[in-house]
N, C-alpha and C positions, 0 to 999 in steps of 0.2 A: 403440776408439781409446785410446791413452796419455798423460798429458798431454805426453809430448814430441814428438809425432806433432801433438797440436792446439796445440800454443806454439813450434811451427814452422809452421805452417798459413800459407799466404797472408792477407792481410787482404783483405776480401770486399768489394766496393761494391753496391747496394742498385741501383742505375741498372748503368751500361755500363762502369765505367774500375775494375778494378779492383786493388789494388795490388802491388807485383812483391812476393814467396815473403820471408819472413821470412830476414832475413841466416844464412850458415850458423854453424852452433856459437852460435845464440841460445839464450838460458838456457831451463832449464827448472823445475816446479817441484821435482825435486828437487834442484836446483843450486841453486837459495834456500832451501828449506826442512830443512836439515839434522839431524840429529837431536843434533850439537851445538849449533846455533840454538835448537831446541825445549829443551832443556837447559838454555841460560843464559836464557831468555826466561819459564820455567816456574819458573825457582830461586823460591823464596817464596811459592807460590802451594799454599796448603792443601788439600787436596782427599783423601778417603779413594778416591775413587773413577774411571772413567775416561771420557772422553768422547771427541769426535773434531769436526775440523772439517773442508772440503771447498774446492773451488775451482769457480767457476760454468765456468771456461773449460770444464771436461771432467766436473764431477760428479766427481771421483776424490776421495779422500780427503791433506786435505793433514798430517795432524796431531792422532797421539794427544796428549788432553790432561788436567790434571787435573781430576776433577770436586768443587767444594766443596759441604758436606753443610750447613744450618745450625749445627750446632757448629762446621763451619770459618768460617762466616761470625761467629760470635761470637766467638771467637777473633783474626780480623782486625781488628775493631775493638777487641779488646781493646790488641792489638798496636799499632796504632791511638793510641789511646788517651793509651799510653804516652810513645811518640812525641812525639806533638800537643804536651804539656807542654814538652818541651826545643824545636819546636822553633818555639812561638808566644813562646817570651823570645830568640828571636835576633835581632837588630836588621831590621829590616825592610830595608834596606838589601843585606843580607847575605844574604835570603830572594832580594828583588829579583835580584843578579846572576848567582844558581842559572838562572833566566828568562832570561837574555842569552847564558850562555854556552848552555844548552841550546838556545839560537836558532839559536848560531854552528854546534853539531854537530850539527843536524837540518840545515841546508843543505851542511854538508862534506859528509854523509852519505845526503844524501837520497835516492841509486840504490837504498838499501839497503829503504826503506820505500816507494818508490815498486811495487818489483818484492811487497813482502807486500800492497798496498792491491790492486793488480789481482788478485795472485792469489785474496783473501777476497770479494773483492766484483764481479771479471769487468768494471771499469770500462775505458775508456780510458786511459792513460797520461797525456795530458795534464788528465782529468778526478782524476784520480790529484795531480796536480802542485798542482791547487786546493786540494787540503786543506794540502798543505806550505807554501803561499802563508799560508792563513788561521793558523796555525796560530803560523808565523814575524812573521805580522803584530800577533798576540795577546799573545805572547812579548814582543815586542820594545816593545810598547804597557805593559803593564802590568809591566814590565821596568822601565822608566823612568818610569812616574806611578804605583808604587800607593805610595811612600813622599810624596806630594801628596794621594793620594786617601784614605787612612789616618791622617794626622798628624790629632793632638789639632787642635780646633778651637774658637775663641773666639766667645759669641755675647752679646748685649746682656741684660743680667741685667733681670730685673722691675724693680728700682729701679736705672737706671744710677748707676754709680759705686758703690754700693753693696753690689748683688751683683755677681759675678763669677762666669761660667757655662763651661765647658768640656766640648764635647763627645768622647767619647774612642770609639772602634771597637776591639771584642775580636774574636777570631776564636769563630767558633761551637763550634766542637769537633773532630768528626767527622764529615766529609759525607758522605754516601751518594750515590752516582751510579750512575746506570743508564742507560745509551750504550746508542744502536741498530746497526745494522748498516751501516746506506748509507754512512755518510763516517767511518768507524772511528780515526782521528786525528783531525780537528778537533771530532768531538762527542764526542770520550775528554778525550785530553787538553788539548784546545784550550779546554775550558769546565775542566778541573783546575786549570790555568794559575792563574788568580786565586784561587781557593780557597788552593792553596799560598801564593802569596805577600802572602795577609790573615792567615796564620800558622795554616791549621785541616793537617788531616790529613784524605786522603780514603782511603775504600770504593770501589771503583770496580768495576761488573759489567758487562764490557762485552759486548755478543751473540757467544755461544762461536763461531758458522762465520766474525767477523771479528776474533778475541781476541790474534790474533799480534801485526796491527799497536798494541793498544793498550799489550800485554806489549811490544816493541821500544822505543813511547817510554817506558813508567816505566824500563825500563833504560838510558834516555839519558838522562832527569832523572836519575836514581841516578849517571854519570857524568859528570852536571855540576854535582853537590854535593847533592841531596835526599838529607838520610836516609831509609833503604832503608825501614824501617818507617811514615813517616809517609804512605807509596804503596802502599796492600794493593788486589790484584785476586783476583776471588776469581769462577770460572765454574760456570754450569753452566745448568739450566732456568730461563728467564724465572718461570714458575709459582713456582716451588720457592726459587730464591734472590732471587728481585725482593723479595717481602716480608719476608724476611728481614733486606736492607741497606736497608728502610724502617721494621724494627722497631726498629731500636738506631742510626739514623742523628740528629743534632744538626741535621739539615737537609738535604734529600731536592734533587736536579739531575735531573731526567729529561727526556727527547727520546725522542719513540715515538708511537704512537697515540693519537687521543681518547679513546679504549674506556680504554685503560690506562693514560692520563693518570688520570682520573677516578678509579680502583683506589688509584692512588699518593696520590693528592692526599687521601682518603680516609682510607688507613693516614696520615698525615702527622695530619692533623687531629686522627683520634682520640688522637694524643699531641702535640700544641700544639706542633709543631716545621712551622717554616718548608719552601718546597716553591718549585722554579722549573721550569716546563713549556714545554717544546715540541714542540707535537703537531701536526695533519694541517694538509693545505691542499688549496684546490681554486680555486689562482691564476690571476689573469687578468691576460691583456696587452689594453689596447685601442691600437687604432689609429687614429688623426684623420686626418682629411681634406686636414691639411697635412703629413704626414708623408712621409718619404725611404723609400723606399717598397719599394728595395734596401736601402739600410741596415737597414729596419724586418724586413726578409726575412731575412736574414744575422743579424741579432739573435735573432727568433725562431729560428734553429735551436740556438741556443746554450743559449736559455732555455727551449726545449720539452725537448731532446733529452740535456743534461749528465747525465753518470752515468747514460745510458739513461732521464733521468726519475725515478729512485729520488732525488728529492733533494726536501725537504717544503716550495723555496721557486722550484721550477721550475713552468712556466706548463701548464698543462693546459686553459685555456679562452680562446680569439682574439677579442676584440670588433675587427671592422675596421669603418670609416665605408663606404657600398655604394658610394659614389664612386671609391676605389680598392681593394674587394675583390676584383674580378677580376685585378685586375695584382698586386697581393699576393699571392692565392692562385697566381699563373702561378708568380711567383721560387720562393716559397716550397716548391713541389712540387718546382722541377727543383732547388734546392738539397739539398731531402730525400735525393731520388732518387740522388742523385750522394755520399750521404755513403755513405764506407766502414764497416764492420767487421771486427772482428778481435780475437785473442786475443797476439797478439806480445807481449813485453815489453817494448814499445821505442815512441817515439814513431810517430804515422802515422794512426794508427785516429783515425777521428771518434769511433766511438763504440763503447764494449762490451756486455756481456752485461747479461741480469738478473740478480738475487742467486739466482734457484732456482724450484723448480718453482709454489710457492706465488704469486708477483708473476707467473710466466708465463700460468700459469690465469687470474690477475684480467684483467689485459693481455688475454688468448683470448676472456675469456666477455664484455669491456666492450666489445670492438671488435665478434665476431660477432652479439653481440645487437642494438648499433644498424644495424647493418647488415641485420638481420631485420625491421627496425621503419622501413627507407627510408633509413637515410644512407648515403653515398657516400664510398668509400676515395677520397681523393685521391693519397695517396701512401703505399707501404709496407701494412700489413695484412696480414702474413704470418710466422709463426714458422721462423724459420731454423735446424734441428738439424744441415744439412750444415756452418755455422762450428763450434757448440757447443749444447748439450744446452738452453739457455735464452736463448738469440735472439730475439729478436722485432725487425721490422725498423723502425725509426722512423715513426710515422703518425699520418695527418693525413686527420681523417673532417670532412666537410661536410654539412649538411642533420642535424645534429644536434637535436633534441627534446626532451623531459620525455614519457614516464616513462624515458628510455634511462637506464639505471647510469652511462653517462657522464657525462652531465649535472651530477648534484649527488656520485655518490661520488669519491673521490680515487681511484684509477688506480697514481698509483705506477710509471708505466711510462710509454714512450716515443711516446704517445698525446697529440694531441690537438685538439681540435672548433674549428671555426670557426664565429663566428655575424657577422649584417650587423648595422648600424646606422645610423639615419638622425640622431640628434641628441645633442647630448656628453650629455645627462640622461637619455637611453635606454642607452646605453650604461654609464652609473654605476650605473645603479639593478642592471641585470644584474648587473654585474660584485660589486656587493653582496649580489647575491641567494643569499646561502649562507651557512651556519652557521659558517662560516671566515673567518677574518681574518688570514694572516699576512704573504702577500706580493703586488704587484701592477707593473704596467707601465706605461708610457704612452711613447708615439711621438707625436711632434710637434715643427715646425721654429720653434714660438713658443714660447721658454722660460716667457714668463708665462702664457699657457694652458697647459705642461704642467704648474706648479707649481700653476694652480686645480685642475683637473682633481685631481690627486694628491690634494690636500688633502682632498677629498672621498670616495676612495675611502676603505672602514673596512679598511684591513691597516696592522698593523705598521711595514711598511716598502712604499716606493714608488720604484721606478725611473726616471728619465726618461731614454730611449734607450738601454736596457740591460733586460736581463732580470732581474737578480738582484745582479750580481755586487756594482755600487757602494757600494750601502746595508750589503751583508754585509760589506765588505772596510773601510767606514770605521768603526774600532773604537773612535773617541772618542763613536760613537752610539749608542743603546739598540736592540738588533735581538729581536724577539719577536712572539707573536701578540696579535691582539685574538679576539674572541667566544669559539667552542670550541677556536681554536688555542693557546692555551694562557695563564698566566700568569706574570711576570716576566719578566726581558729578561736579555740577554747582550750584554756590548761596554760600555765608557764607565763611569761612575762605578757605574750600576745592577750592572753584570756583575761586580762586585768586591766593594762594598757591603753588594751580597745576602747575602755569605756572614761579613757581622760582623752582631755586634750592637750595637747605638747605649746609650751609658753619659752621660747628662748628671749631673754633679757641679757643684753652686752654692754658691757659698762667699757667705753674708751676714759681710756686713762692719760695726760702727761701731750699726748701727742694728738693731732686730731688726723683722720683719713682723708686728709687732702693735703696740697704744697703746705711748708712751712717752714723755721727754720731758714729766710729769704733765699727758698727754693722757687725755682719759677715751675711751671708745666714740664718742662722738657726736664728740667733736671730731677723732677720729683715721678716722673715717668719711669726716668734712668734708674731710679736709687729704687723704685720699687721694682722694677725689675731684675735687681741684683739681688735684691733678697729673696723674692722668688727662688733664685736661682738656690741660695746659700739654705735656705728651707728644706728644699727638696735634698740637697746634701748631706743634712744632716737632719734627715729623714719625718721631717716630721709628718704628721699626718691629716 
């Protein structure tokens, strides 16, 4: 099959309705992927050697590209480097509205990145639209507050009035980021974002099968005023160039695995450079016993099933109360059942592919083995090669267990297990039961039990009547893992912060912090200690 044979394909429904034949003269990927595109998209990008990337719709090959060797990667930060200097003395302000307008032309523009996000990563279109949402919302956030979140700052000196304390934020240097594959704009440039505009210069190696969309936006920052240099991406094998732009990085951004969480964090250490991680999850939605129970159903499919599941903050394990999990599990199936697939370009599909053959296996061997071991497909359970080569249909196994692979590994895929529940503390404790912390759910029509509830779960972030979206989209909040999902946060004063470094300068004034005054020791002992005393009195801080 070609891929303009499978990106004209019908979108396929998983139940009974499925959808009418892809409008005629719909794009395909060589109608997006140009080799003038590849051209201006690849301009700066170092590489002695050549690689290639692919499209999950059809497996075909979407794009030779260049491969960087480590002397290309030192080289980029040297370039890098350069850069960083000019353009951490440009007034912050001036950094700032680079971020604004690049906001205005990623939404003029956004058919253009929408149609490379599906074809690297075989999403849905509208799961696709998620990332220009997040991405536009980061922008525009730290657009308008990193000259607030940045500015020198005044703090109460050891001796008030005396000393006089300011605290000032430098940019680090040159950051090193290492992007994954699943949402190839919002974990490129959407975590770049702040880095740029605290005044550093980034390294950016983002997974070479989804490298186009992240090349598309440094070419739209470079067209909204970043100098070209202070934006180096540099591809090739995770192995071979990961530690490389961890060797000579001023501060390490990674999104990926636990395994290679741990790798990074490691190289990071052994050279006392800063490190912010976001690695697996194996999130839970619970369900209470007051919950809307269509609503809760209709939620769940959004929060199991986004980006087919490839997303490290979507729900792979269902705590329902047993009081309404039958009528739960009832909606929840015929909504599955009824969602479409497809590879169109265009809006329609619920939901798309997997990234490759790699996620299709895990997805194969997590679903047929619980199923060896007694649980029961409720919905979906079957690999679909007649849409495309890496399908797998949305599913929802019941009578789920320990020791099944489902249970405690992440998935990664458009799977996931329902279990009962008799008491909200049975329910918590599960939902805690796992080495992961980064995202969770709760359903319930009592705001003040779902806000105890939450409180108690250990993730990151917590939904109440949403799966994911709320927590991730309000970007004045710290969004990150706790346990082995990882450390430090993105969004809000942390997601900016992270990437200065904190400079306190105290200017003593009049008096010096030792005897004076022909004070000896003991009296200059005494007098400080009074004040002590008189401080706390009158409560300073």
């Amino acid at each position: 099959m070609t891929d303009s044979q499978a990106l004209e394909q019908a979108t396929h429904s998983t139940g009974t309705n499925p959808l009418a034949p892809a409008p005629e003269g719909a794009r395909t990927a060589a109608d997006v992927v140009t080799p003038e595109l590849i051209a201006q998209l690849t301009r700066g990008v170092a590489g002695s050697g050549r690689t290639a990337n692919h499209t999950p719709f059809t497996g075909e090959k979407l794009a030779d590209l260049p491969e960087s060797t480590p002397e290309d990667v030192q080289k980029a930060f040297a370039a890098a480097r350069t850069a960083q200097a000019v353009w951490a003395q440009t007034p912050v302000r001036q950094r700032a509205a680079v971020l604004l307008r690049f906001h205005d032309l990623m939404l003029e523009r956004q058919a253009e990145v929408l149609d490379l996000i599906q074809l690297e990563t075989g999403k849905a279109r509208l799961h696709a639209h998620e990332e220009v949402q997040a991405v536009a919302v980061a922008a525009r956030h730290y657009g308008r507050m990193a000259p607030a979140y940045l500015k020198p700052k005044r703090h109460t000196g050891a001796i008030p009035t005396l000393t006089k304390v300011t605290e000032l934020r430098h940019p680090r240097g040159v950051v090193g980021q290492i992007a994954p594959w699943n949402y190839p704009l919002e974990l490129s440039v959407g975590d770049a974002l702040p880095a740029f505009v605290a005044g550093n210069a980034v390294v950016m190696k983002p997974d070479t099968e989804t490298c186009l969309t992240a090349l598309w936006a440094r070419d739209l920052l470079i067209e909204a005023g970043l100098p070209a240099d202070v934006f180096q991406v540099v591809l090739g094998e995770g192995p071979v160039v990961g530690p490389e732009v961890v060797k000579h990085a001023d501060y390490v951004s990674f999104t990926g695995s636990t395994r290679t969480g741990r790798e990074v964090a490691q190289g990071a250490a052994a050279r006392l450079v800063g490190v912010s991680l976001e690695l697996g999850g194996k999130n839970a939605m619970v369900v209470l016993e007051d919950a809307d129970v269509e609503k809760a159903a209709a939620g769940a499919v959004r929060a199991c099933f986004s980006s087919a599941g490839q997303l490290c903050i979507s729900i792979e394990r269902l705590y329902v109360h047993e009081s309404v999990a039958d009528a739960f599990v009832e909606r929840f199936a015929a909504r599955t059942k009824a969602m479409r697939l497809g590879t169109s370009l265009a809006y329609g599909a619920d939901m798309g592919s997997l990234v490759g053959e790699r996620q299709l296996e895990t997805v194969k061997r997590h679903v047929e083995e619980a199923v060896a071991k007694g649980a029961k497909v409720v919905a979906g359970g079957t690999a679909r090669p007649d849409i495309g080569p890496y399908f797998y249909e949305p599913t929802i196994l019941d009578g789920v267990e320990p020791p099944m692979a489902v249970c405690t590994e992440e998935t990664f895929g458009p799977v996931v297990s329902i279990y009962r529940f008799k008491t909200d503390d049975e329910a918590i404790e599960h939902a805690n039961s796992t080495p992961y912390g980064l995202n969770s759910s709760v359903w319930t029509t009592n705001a003040r039990r779902g806000r105890e509830v939450a409180a108690r779960l250990r993730t990151g972030t917590v939904n109440i009547n949403e799966g994911y979206a709320p927590a991730y989209g309000s970007v004045q909040s710290p969004m990150g893992g706790m346990k082995d999902s990882g450390l430090g946060r993105r969004h809000g004063s942390e997601g900016i912060l992270k990437y200065t470094e904190a400079q306190t300068i105290a200017h003593q004034r009049l008096l010096p912090m030792a005897p004076s005054l022909g004070m000896d020791d003991e009296r200059y002992a005494a007098f400080m200690s009074r004040s002590l005393r008189v401080m706390k009195a009158l409560r300073f801080r």
